[in-house]
Steps between C-alpha positions, in 0.01 A plus 500: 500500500604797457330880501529805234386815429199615288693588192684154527170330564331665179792340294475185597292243275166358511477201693721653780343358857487786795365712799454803547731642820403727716682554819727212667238194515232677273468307199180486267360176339719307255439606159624428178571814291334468112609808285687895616360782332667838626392596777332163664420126385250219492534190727334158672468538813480166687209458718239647319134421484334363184207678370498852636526856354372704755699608834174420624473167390819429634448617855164330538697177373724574803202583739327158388856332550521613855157462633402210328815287444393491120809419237528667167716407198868619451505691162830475333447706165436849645681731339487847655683810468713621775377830468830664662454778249788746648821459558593365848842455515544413840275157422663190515432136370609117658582349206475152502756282280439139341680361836234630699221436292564153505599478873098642489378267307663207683366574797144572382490126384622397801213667672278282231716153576424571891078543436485166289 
């Protein structure tokens, strides 16, 4: 792992795995980063709901979730814009390398091999 800069982070290629930083512990979900334009870029953000467009939608999904223990499925084709649309320079990225990404993987199957 290692973290960069904004204007590093817009560089690198599509496919790249990250978080957000923010502070010493503050990271944001794992996302995988699609296209840069200039000023911002699209991504997958892992974790996200299927099926919902509105903010609204999502946060009685979440409401539903707590109160009533119900389960909705993990959507992994939403693509959405960043929408960091002005420069922030002092941002910064945990970039995730091919090492790490399949040091994730492995231990997400093992999490499978220990519920069978």
């Amino acid at each position: 792992m290692r973290i960069v800069n904004r204007k590093t982070f817009i560089a690198l290629p599509s496919g790249t795995v990250y978080a957000k930083c923010s502070g010493i512990d503050g990271l944001g979900a794992i996302a995988i980063k699609r296209h840069s334009f200039d000023n911002d870029w699209d991504c997958m953000e892992i974790g996200t709901f299927d099926d919902w467009d509105e903010t609204l939608e999502l946060f009685d999904k979440v409401e539903r979730m707590k109160a009533k223990g119900e389960s909705f499925p993990l959507r992994l084709d939403s693509i959405e814009r960043d929408g960091l649309f002005e420069s922030e320079d002092d941002c910064s990225f945990m970039i995730y390398d091919n090492t790490d990404v399949k040091k994730i993987i492995k231990k997400l199957k093992e999490t499978l091999t220990s519920k069978s």
